[in-house]
C-alpha positions in Angstrom: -26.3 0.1 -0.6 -24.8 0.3 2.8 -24.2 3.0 4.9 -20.7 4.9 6.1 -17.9 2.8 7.5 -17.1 2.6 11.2 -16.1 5.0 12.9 -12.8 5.7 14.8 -12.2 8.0 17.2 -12.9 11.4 17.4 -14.4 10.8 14.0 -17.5 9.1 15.8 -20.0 11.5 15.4 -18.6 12.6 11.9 -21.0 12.7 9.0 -20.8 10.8 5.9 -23.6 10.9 3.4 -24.9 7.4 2.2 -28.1 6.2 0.6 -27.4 8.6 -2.6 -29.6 7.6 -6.0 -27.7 7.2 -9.1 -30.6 8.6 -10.6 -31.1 12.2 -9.2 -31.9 15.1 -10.7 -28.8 16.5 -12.8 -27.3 19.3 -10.7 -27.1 23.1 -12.5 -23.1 22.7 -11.1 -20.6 20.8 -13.1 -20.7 17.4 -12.0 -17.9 15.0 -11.0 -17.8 11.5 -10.4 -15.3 10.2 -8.3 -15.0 6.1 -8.5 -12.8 5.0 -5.6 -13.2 6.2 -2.3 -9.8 5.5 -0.8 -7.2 8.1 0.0 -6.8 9.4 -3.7 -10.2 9.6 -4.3 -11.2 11.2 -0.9 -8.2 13.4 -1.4 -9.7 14.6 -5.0 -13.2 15.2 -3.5 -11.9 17.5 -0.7 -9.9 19.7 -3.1 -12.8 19.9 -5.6 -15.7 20.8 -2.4 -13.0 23.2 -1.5 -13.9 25.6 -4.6 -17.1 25.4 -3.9 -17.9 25.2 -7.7 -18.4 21.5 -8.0 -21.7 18.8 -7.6 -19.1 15.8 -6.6 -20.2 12.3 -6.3 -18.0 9.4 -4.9 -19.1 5.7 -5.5 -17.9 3.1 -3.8 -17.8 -0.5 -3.8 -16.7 -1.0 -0.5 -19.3 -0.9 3.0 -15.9 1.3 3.9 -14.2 4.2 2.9 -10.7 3.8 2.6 -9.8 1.5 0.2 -6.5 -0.2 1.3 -6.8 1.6 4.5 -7.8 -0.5 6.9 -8.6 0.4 10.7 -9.4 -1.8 13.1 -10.2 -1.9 17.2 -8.3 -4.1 19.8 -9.1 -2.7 23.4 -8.6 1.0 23.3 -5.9 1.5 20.6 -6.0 0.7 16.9 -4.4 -0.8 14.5 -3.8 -0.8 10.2 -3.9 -4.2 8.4 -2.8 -1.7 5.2 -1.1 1.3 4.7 0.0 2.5 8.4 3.0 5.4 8.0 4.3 7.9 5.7 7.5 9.6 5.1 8.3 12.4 7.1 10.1 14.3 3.8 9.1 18.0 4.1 10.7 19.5 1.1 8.8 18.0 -1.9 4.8 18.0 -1.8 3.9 18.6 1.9 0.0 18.4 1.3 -1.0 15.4 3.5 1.3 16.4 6.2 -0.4 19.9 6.0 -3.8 18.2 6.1 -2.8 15.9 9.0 -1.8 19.3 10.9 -4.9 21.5 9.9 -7.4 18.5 10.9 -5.4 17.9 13.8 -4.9 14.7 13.3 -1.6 13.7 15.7 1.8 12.2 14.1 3.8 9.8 15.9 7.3 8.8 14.9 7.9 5.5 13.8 11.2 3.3 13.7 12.0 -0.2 12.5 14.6 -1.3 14.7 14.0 -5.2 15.2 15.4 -7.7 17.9 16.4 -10.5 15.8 16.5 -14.0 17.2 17.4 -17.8 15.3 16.5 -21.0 17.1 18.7 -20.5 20.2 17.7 -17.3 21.5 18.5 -13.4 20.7 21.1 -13.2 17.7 24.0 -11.8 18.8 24.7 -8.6 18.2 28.9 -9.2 16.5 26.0 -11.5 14.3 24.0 -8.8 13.5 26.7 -6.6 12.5 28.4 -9.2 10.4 24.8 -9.4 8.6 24.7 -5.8 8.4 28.4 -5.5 6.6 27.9 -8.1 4.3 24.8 -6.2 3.3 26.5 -3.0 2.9 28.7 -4.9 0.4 25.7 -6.5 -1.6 25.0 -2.8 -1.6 27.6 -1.3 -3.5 27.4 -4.2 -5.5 23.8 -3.1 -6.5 24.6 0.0 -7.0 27.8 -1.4 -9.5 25.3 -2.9 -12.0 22.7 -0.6 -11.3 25.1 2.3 -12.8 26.1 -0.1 -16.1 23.0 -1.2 -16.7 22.3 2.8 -16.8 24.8 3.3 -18.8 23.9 0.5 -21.7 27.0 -1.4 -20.9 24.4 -4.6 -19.5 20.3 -5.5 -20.1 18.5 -4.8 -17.6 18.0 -8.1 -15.2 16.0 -9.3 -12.1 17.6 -7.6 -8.6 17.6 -11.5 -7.3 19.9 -12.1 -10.4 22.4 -9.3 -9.0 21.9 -11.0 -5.7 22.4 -14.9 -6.7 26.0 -13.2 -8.7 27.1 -11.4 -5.6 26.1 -15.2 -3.3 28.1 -17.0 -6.4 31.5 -15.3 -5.5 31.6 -14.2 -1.8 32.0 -17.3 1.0 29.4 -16.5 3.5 28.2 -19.2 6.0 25.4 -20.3 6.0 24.6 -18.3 9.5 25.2 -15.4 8.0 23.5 -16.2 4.8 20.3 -16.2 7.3 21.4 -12.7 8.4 21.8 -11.3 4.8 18.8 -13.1 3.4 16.5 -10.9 6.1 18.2 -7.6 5.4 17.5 -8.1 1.7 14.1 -8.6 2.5 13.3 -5.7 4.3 15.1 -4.2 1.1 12.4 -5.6 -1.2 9.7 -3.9 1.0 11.4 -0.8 0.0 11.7 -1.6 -3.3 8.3 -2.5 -3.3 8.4 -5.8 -5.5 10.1 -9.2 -5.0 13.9 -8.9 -6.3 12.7 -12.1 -8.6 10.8 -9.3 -10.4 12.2 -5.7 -9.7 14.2 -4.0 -11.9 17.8 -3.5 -11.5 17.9 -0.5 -13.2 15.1 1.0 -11.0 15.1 -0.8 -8.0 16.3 2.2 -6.0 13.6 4.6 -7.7 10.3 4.3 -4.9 13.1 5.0 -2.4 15.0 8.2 -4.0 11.1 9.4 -5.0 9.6 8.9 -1.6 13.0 10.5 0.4 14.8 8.8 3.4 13.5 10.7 5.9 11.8 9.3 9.3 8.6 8.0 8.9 5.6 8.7 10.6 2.2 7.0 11.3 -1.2 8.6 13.0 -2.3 8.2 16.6 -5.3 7.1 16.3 -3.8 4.9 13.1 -5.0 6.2 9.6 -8.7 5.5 9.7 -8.9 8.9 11.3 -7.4 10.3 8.2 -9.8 8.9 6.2 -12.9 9.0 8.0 -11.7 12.7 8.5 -11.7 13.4 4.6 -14.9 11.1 4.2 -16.7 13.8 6.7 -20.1 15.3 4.5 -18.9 13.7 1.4 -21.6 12.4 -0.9 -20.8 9.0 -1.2 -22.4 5.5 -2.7 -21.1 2.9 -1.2 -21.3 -0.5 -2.1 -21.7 0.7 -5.7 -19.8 -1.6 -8.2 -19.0 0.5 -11.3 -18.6 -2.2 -14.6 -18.3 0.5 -17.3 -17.1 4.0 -17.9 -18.4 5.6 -21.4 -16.9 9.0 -22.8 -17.4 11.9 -25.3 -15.9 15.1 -26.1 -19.5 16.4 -26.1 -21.7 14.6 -24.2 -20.2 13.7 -21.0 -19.5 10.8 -18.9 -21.7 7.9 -18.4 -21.5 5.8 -15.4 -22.8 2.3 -15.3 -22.5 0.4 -12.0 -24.5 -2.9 -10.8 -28.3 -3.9 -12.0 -27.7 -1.4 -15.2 -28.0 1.8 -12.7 -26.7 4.8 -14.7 -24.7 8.1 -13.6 -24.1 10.9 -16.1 -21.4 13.6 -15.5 -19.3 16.3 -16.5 -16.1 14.2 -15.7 -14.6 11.6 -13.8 -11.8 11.0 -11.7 -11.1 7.1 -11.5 -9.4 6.9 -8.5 -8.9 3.0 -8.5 -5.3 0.8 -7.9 -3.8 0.3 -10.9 -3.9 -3.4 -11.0 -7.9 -3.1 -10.6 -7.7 -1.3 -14.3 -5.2 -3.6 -16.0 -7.0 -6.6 -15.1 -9.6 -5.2 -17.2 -12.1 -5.2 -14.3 -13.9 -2.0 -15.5 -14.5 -1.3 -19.1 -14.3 1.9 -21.2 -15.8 3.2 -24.3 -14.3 3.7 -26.2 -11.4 2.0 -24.7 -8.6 4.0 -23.5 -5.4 5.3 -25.4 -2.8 1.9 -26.6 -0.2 4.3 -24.5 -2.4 4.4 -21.6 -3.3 0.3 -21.4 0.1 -0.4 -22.2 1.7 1.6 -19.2 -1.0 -0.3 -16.6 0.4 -3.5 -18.1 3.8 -3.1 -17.5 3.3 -1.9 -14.0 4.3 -4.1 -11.2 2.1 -5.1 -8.0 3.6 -6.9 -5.6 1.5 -8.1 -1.8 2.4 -7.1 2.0 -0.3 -9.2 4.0 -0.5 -8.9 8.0 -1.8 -11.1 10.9 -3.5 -9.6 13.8 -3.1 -11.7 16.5 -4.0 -11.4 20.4 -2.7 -13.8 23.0 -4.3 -14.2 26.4 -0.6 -12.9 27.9 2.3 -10.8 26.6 5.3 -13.4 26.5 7.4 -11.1 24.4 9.7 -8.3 25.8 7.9 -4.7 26.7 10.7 -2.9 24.9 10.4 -5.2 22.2 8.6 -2.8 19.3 9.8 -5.3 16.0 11.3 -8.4 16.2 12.3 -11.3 13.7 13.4 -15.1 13.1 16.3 -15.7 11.5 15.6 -19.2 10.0 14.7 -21.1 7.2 16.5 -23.7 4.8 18.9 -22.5 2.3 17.4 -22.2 -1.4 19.7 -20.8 -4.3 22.3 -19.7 -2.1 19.3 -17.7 0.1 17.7 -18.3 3.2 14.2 -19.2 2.3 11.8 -17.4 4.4 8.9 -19.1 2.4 5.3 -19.6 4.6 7.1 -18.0 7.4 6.8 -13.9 8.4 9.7 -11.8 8.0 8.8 -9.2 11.2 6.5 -9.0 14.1 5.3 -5.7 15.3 4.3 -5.1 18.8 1.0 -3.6 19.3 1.3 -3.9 23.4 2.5 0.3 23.7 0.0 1.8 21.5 -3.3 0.0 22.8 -1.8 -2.3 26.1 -3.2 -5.7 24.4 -1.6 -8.5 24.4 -1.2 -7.9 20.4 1.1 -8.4 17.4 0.9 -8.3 13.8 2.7 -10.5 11.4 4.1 -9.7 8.6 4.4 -11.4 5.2 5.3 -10.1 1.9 5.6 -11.2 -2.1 4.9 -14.5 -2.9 5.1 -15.5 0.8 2.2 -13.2 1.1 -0.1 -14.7 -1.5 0.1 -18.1 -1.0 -0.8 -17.7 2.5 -4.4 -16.1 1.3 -4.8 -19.7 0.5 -5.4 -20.5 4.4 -8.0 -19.5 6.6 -7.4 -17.1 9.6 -7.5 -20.3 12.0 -4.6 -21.6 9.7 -2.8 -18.6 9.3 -2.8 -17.9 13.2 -1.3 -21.4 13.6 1.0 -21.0 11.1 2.5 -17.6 13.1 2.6 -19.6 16.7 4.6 -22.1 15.0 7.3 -19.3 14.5 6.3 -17.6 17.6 7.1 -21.1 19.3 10.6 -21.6 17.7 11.2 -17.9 18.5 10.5 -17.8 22.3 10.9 -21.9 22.9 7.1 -21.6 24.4 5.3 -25.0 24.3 2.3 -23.1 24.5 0.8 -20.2 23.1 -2.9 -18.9 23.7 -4.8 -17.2 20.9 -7.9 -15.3 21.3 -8.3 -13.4 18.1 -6.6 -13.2 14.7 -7.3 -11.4 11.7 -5.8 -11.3 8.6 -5.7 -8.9 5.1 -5.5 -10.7 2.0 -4.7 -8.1 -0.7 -4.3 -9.8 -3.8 -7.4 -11.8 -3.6 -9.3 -9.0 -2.8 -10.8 -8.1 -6.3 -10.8 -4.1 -5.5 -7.2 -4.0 -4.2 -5.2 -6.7 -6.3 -2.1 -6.3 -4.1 -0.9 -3.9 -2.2 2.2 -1.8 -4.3 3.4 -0.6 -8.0 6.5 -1.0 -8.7 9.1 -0.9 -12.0 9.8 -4.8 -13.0 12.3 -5.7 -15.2 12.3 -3.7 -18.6 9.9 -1.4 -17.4 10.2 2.1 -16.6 8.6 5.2 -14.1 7.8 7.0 -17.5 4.9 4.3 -17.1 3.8 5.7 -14.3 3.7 9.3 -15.6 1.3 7.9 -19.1 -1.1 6.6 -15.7 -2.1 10.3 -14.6 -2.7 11.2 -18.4 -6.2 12.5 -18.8 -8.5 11.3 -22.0 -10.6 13.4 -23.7 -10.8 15.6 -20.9 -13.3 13.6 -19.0 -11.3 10.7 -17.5 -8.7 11.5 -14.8 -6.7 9.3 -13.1 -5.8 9.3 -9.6 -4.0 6.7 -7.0 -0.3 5.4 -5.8 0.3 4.0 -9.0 -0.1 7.1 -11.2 2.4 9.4 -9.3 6.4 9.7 -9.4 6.2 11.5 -6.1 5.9 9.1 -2.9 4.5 5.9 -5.6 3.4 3.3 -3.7 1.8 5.2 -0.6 -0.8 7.0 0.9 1.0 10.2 0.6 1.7 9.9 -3.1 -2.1 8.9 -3.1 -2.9 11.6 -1.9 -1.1 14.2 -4.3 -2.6 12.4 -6.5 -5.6 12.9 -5.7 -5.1 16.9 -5.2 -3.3 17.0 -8.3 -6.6 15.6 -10.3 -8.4 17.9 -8.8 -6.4 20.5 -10.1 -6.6 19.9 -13.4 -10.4 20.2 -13.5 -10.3 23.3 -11.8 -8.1 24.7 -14.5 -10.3 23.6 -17.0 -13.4 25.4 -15.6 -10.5 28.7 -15.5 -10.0 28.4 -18.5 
């Protein structure tokens, strides 16, 4: 078992218990096991160890805490290659902002407002308003279907099915085509999933949950925030838990690598949703039909990004996001396949020569197929076609690779076709009163980010307390 993850910032000196036995002496305190230490599990622990009641336990099969928060250091900034910002909505569950604020950890306004540019320089911007109208009208024609497949009046289809009809009947060129097949896919990052698998009837529900307010990210990026909530937490780390067995009576037993053993009170499994359906930790007896069935019909969909820094800056200073508009038509679509639908400017924040690439759905997978080297050739390709640079110096890249990482297994839930958020709901039932369930896919409130994580996690906690209140 390793110790406590890196570090960040004014976290340095922070304490985070490691080196815990799975066999110590049972505690005269109700005990909790947590399994997961990312931001719903952390989140959980913290509200517990507020009470003061509790003997809490984290395990962790990470070296990190975290989970699919991932900090890392390029000169004297940071960076995220996962979650990196949260929606500024104040009116709904304001918990993590009130925990950012209390802890002092800084919030910074963030924007998406990308430069576009195709083959022969910076798009135009009558081009980028053309793109922008005929997405408006793709829009309403969404929303057109959305509203009869509501209203039982059409099944429920694929949003690329919605799309192809709309492509079928209006006579865009091809340039503009290019135009609308980039705003449609920073739709499907909202949306969460791939339109070849989203639900028409829900597509809009992540959105409408999470708000459309600003959105926000941390100074010092979010491994603060964790480390922050990781601070004098009993944690194992690099603990893998195979099996979870329950009673009404007896308690919870916990069995992780080499047959070591953890009983408990209760436990809050605080683990992605796509970890549990693939059936990567057992139960017993096995959970509820309800319960497997509603982590089976829940999406996941990747976003992947490339760290990359040049030996010079040969992109504008004001230059925050920026994209290329390429790519050979496919199905009436401008295929953005093995390319990377924005670049993010790290030069402000930590004055590197940096940028991360992003990539996202099936895009995003395939490319965990290629090694960093690869991958970092494969983003100065576009980088060269962008700027017309013959040559481009790398010093560094780094990628995330979600899906094949066995403890993330992608990156979002979302609704697919035929599926509903009512699914999402059965997730945060308990069983038996000893398993609880935490994490972004188990929450109708901000699903799919660290601040619905972290509700989660809060709201877990909450319904142990009660218990003990009786």
């Amino acid at each position: 078992m390793g110790r406590s993850t890196e570090s960040l910032s004014r976290w340095e000196d922070g304490e985070v218990e490691g080196e815990q036995s799975l066999d110590e002496p049972r505690s005269a305190r109700p005990r909790i096991a947590i399994i997961g230490a990312g931001v719903s599990g952390l989140a959980a622990a913290e509200a517990l160890e507020e009470t003061g009641v509790f003997d809490i336990t984290l395990i962790e099969a990470r070296n990190r805490v975290g989970g699919r928060i991932q900090t890392e250091r390029v000169g004297n900034g940071f960076y995220d290659l996962g979650g990196q910002d949260f929606l500024e909505e104040d009116g709904i569950d304001i918990s993590l902002l009130q925990y950012c604020e209390d802890k002092g950890l800084s919030r910074v306004k963030k924007s998406v407002v990308a430069q576009l540019y195709n083959k022969y320089g910076p798009v135009r911007s009558d081009s980028k308003r053309a793109g922008q109208r005929w997405y408006q009208e793709l829009h309403a024609e969404i929303l057109r279907k959305q509203i009869a497949i509501q209203n039982f009046e059409e099944p429920d289809k694929p949003l690329d099915a919605v799309i192809n009809e709309f492509l079928e009947t209006s006579l865009l060129p091809s340039r503009e085509r290019r135009m609308l097949a980039w705003f449609t896919k920073m739709m499907e990052t909202q949306t969460l999933g791939e339109a070849k698998n989203v639900s028409s009837k829900y597509w809009d529900w992540a959105m409408i949950q999470s708000g459309l307010s600003e959105k926000s990210g941390l100074q010092n990026c979010f491994g603060d925030l964790v480390n922050c909530l990781a601070m004098r937490k009993k944690i194992l780390m690099g603990v893998n838990v195979q099996a979870v067995t329950y009673t009404g009576d007896a308690g919870v037993k916990i069995v992780a690598d080499d047959n070591m053993e953890l009983y408990v009170d209760r436990c809050i499994v605080a683990v992605p949703v796509s970890v549990l359906a693939a059936g990567d930790l057992k139960f017993s007896p096995p959970l509820p039909d309800r319960k497997i069935s509603a982590m089976n019909a829940i999406g996941t969909c990747t976003l992947n990004k490339v760290f990359l820094e040049f030996s010079e800056r040969f992109w504008s200073e004001g230059d925050s996001h920026f994209a290329f508009i390429d790519g050979e038509l496919i199905k009436g679509m401008a295929s953005t396949s093995h390319r990377f639908y924005l670049f993010e400017s790290l030069w402000e924040s930590t004055r590197t020569s940096s940028l991360l690439a992003y990539s996202f759905g099936a895009d995003a997978e395939s490319q965990e197929l290629l090694s960093d080297q690869e991958l970092g050739d494969a983003v100065v390709n576009v980088l060269s076609n962008m700027f017309a640079r013959e040559r481009i110096k790398v010093v560094r890249v780094k990628a995330s690779k979600w899906n094949s990482d066995t403890l993330a297994r992608g990156s979002f839930p979302f609704v697919p076709v035929n599926g509903s958020p009512e699914d999402f709901n059965i997730m945060s039932d308990p069983v038996a009163k000893r398993i609880f369930f935490a994490g972004d896919g188990t929450t109708t409130l901000f699903p799919g980010s660290v601040r619905g994580a972290f509700a989660s996690g809060k709201r877990e906690a909450e319904k142990i307390v009660e218990l003990y209140n009786g």
